[in-house]
ZAMARGU-4260 file (C-alpha; in steps of 0.2 Angstrom, whole numbers, plus 5000, padded with zeros to 4 digits):
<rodrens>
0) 5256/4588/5306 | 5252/4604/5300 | 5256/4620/5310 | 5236/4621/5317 | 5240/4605/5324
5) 5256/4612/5333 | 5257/4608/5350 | 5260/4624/5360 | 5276/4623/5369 | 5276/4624/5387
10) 5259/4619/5390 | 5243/4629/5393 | 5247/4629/5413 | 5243/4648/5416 | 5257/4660/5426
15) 5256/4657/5446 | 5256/4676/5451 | 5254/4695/5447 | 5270/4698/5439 | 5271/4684/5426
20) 5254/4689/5420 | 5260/4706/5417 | 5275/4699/5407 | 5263/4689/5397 | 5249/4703/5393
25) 5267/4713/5388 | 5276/4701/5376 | 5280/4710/5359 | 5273/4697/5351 | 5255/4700/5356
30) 5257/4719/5349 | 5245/4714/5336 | 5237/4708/5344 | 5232/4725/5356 | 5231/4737/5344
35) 5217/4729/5335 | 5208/4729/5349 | 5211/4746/5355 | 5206/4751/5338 | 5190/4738/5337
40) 5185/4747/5356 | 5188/4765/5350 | 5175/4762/5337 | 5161/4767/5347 | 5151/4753/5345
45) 5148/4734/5355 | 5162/4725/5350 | 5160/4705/5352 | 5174/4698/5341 | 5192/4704/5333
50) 5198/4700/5319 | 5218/4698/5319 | 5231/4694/5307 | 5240/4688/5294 | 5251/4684/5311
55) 5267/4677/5309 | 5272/4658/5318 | 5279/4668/5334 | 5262/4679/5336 | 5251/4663/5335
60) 5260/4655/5349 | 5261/4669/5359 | 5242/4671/5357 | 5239/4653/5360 | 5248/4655/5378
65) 5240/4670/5381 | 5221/4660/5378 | 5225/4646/5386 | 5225/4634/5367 | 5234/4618/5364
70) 5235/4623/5346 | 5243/4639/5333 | 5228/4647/5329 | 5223/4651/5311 | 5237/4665/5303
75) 5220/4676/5304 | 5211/4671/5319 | 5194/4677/5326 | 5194/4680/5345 | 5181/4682/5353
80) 5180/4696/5367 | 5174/4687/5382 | 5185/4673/5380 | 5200/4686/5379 | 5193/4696/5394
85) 5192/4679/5404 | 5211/4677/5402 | 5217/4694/5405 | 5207/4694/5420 | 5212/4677/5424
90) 5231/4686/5422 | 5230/4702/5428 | 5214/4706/5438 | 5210/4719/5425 | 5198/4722/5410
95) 5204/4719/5390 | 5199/4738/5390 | 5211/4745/5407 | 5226/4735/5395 | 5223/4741/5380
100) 5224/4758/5388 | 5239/4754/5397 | 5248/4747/5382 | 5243/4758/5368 | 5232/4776/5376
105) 5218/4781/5380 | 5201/4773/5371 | 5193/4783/5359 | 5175/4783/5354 | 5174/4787/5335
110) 5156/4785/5335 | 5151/4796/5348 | 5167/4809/5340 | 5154/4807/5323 | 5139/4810/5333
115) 5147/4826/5342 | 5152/4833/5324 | 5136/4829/5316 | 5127/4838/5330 | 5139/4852/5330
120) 5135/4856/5309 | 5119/4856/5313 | 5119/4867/5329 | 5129/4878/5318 | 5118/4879/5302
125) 5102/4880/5314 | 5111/4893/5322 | 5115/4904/5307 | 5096/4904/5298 | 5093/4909/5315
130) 5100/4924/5317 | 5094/4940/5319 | 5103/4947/5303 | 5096/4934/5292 | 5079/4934/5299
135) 5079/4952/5299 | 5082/4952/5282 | 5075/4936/5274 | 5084/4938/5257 | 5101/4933/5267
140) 5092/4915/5272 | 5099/4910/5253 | 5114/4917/5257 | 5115/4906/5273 | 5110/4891/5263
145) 5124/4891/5250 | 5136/4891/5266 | 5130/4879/5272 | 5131/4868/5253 | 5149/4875/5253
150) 5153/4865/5269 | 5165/4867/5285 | 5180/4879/5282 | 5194/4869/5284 | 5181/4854/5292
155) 5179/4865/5310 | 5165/4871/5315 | 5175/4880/5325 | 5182/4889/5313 | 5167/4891/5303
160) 5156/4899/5318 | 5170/4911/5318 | 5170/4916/5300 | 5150/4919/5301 | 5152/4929/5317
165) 5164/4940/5310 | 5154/4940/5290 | 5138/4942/5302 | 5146/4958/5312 | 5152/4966/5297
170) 5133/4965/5287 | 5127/4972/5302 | 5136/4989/5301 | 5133/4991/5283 | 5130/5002/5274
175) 5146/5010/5279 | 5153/5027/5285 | 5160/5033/5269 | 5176/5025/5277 | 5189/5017/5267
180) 5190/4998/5265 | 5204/4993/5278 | 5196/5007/5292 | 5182/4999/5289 | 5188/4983/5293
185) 5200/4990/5309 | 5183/4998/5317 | 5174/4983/5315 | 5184/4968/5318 | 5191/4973/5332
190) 5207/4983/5324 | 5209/4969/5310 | 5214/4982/5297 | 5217/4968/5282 | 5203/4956/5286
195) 5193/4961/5271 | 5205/4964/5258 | 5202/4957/5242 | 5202/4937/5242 | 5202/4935/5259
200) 5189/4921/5265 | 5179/4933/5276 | 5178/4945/5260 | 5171/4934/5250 | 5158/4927/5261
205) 5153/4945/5266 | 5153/4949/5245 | 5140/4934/5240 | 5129/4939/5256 | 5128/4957/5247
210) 5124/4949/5231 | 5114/4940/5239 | 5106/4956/5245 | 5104/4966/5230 | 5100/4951/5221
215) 5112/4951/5208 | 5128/4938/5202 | 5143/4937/5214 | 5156/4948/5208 | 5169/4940/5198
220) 5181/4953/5194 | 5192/4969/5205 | 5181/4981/5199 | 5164/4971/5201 | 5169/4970/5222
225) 5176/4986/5222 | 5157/4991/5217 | 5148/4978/5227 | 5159/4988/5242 | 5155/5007/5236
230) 5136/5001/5233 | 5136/4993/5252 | 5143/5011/5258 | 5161/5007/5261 | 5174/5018/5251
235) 5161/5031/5245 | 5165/5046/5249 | 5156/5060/5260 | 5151/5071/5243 | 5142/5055/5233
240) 5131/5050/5244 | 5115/5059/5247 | 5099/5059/5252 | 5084/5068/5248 | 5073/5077/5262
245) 5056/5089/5263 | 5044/5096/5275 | 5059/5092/5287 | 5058/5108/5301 | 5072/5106/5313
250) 5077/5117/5330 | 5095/5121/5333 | 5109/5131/5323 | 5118/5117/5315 | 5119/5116/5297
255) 5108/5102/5293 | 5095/5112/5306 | 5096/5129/5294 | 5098/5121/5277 | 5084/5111/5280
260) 5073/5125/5286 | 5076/5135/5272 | 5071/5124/5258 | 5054/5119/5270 | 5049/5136/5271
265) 5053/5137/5251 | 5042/5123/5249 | 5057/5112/5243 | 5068/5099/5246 | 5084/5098/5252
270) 5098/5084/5246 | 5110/5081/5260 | 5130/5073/5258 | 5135/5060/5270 | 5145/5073/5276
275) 5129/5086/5282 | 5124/5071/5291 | 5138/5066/5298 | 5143/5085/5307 | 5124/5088/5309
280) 5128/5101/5322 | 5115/5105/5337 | 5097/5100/5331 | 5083/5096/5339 | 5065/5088/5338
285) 5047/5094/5347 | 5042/5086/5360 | 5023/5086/5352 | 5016/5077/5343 | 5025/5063/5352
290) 5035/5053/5345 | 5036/5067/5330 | 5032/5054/5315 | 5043/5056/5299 | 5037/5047/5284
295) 5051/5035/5273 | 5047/5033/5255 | 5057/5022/5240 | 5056/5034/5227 | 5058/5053/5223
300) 5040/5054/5215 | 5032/5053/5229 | 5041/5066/5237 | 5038/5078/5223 | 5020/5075/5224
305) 5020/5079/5240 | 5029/5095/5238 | 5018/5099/5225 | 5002/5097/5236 | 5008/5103/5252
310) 5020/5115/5248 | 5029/5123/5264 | 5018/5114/5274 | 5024/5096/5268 | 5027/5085/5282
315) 5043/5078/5286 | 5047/5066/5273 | 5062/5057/5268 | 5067/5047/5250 | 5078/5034/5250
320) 5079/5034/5231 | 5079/5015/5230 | 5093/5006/5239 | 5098/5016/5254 | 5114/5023/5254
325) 5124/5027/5269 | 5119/5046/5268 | 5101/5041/5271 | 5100/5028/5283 | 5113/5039/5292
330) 5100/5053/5293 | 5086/5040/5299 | 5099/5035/5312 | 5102/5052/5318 | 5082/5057/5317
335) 5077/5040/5327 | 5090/5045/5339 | 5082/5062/5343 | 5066/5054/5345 | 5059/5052/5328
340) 5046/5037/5322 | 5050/5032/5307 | 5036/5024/5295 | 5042/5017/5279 | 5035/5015/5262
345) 5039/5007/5247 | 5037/4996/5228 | 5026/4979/5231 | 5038/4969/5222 | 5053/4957/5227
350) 5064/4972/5226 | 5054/4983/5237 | 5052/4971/5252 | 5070/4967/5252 | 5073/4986/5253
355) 5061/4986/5267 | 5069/4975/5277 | 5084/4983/5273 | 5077/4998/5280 | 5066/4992/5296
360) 5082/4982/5300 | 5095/4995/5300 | 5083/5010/5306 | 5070/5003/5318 | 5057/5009/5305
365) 5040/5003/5305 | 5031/4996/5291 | 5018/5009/5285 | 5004/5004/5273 | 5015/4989/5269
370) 5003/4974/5273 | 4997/4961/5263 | 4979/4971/5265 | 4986/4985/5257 | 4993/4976/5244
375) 4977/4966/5239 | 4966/4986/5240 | 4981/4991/5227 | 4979/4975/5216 | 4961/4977/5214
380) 4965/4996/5209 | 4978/4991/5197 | 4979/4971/5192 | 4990/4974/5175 | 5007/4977/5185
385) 5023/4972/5180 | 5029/4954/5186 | 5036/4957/5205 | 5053/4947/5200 | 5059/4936/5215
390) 5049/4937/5230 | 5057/4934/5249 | 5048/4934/5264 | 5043/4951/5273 | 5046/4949/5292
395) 5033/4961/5296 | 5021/4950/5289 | 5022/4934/5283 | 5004/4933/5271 | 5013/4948/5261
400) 5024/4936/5253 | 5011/4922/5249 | 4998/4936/5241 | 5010/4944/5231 | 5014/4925/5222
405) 4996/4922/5221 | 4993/4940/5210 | 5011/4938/5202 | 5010/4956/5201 | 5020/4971/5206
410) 5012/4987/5215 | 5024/5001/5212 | 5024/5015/5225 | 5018/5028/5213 | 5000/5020/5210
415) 4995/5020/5228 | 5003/5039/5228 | 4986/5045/5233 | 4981/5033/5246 | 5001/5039/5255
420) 4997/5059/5252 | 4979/5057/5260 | 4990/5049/5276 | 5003/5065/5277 | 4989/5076/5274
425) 4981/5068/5291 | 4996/5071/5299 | 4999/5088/5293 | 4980/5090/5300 | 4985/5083/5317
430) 4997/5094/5321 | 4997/5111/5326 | 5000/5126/5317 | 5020/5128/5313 | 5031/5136/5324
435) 5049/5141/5324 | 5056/5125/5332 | 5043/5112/5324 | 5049/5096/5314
</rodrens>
């Protein structure tokens, strides 16, 4: 007789009451037995068979009483879930899945575990492209796309979201105060002085956004992230950065109020430190016109033009000289917050727009002659431009991207130089005649 052929000792007569059922459900021997199934039912998924084994003599007759056989099942048996739920039921009074709890824990559900992690990366990556930073500035959607190739940190989401929020903060208060790296750090994350030294996680994410930003390779060395930084504002010092200023007229005593004034009134401009800026002293702006308008350009050849035509009378004009540092968007902070409207010019290429929205972002400028419309007048003028580079989208509007790819040509500011002076030369017209305390 082979062992399938085995008679089952004792019978298949099952226990008489409540307790003996217990014992059986409980026997060592059917071990196996339960923590194949509570595995099988954690799964997630319909589970209509198990699949056991290799089981040793003891374990087969030990299922065999428990199902009621006349026979040692196979060394790897197949039971089937229904018929296993009839004799626990028959045993107990309870379901396969109230045992397997009791015996092993609680029941998981991998599946639904899976579907709530795949949901969660997703709500975290729709999230991020989402956000007003990045869609403020649309060069950063790159940026957000290579974190989301590089994957989970440390597998959580959790952790991830955390890591964004703080990289996310930090973009958002750059460019800096002239402050040094780790006071940086300590005003913005919350007195978390070391959080963006060197080779920290949150340092490098911040590092390839900025790269990202000013379009150029991911620092690889000390000195290359030690630029990146300065370039981003954070550790220059108060004396480097500038900016370059005319026709500004300003009311008030405070230095920034009579240096400008007397470089107007000389028909010059003026190049401001961080540190005017930042210890402006009392100034402040007409009430008419209202808001008093003050013009933004990218380069300082526009603002010697205008000096050149206007004179003392130029209007109130501000250079950013390409990238703005924290001098100048400091100053546009400052003039926005005593009731300026800014109005931004700059290049029609892929460099220019990302400036732009660098500048509308961090200011609450407004675009001025920066449409797709303007761009097509200038092409027509001037169709044998250099090639614009790489082109991201402009928030303000989104055909501006699209035309600029159909010309393949870049519009610097200088060739619509003419169309810009005729604009402040409206304004200068608009407004009345100067007076002591006029912008």
């Amino acid at each position: 007789m082979t062992p399938r052929d085995h008679p089952v000792p004792g019978g298949t007569t099952p226990p008489g009451h409540l307790a003996s059922g217990e014992a059986t459900l409980r026997r060592p021997e059917l071990h196996p037995l339960w923590h194949t199934v509570h595995g099988r039912l954690s799964s997630g998924r319909p589970v209509t068979r198990v699949r056991l084994g290799p089981l040793d003599e003891t374990q087969r007759e030990a299922l065999a009483d428990l199902l009621g056989l006349d026979r040692l099942p196979d060394p790897r048996p197949s039971v089937t879930l229904a018929r296993l739920e009839e004799a626990v039921t028959e045993l107990s009074g309870r379901t396969v899945r109230e045992v397997a709890a009791e015996l092993i824990g609680p029941l998981g559900d991998r599946a639904g575990e899976r579907r709530r992690q795949e949901d969660e990366r997703a709500g975290l990556w729709t999230w991020l492209a989402a956000h007003d930073t990045v869609r403020a500035q649309p060069v950063l959607a790159d940026w957000a796309a290579s974190c989301r190739a590089a994957g989970l940190v440390g597998g959580s989401a959790e952790r991830t979201r955390t890591l964004l929020t703080d990289a996310l903060k930090v973009l958002a208060e750059l460019p800096g105060q002239a402050e040094p790296l780790p006071v940086f750090a300590a005003r913005v994350l919350n007195g978390h002085t070391h959080a963006l030294d060197d080779g920290t996680p949150l340092s490098t994410l911040v590092l390839r956004a900025l790269a990202a930003l000013y379009d150029t390779a991911p620092p690889q060395s000390a000195e290359e992230r030690r630029a990146l930084w300065t370039r981003a504002g954070v550790a220059d010092d108060e004396l480097s950065a500038t900016v370059i200023v005319g026709g500004l007229r300003l009311a008030g005593d405070g230095l920034i109020a009579r240096v400008a004034r007397l470089c107007t009134e000389a028909g010059q401009a003026v190049s401001l430190t961080l540190a005017h800026v930042r210890n402006p002293g009392e100034i402040t702006l007409p009430a008419a016109p209202v808001p008093p308008v003050v013009h933004v350009v990218e380069n300082p050849s526009i603002l010697a033009l205008a000096l050149r035509r206007f004179g003392p009378d130029c209007p109130p004009l501000v250079c950013t000289s390409g990238w703005p540092n924290s001098a100048a968007i400091q100053l546009l902070r400052l003039l926005v917050d005593r009731g300026a409207a800014l109005r931004y010019h700059g290049d029609f290429d892929g460099e220019g727009i990302r400036i732009a929205a660098y500048v509308l972002d961090k200011t609450r400028a407004h675009p001025w002659r920066m449409t797709a419309a303007d761009y097509r007048a200038a092409v027509v003028c001037d169709a044998r431009g250099p090639h614009p580079g790489r082109i991201t989208e402009a928030p303000w509007d989104p055909e501006l991207a699209e035309a600029m790819a159909e010309h393949g040509t870049a519009v610097v500011e200088e060739l619509v130089a003419e169309v810009l002076l005729e604009d402040l030369a409206a304004t200068a017209r608009s407004e009345c005649s100067p007076s002591p305390g006029r912008l």
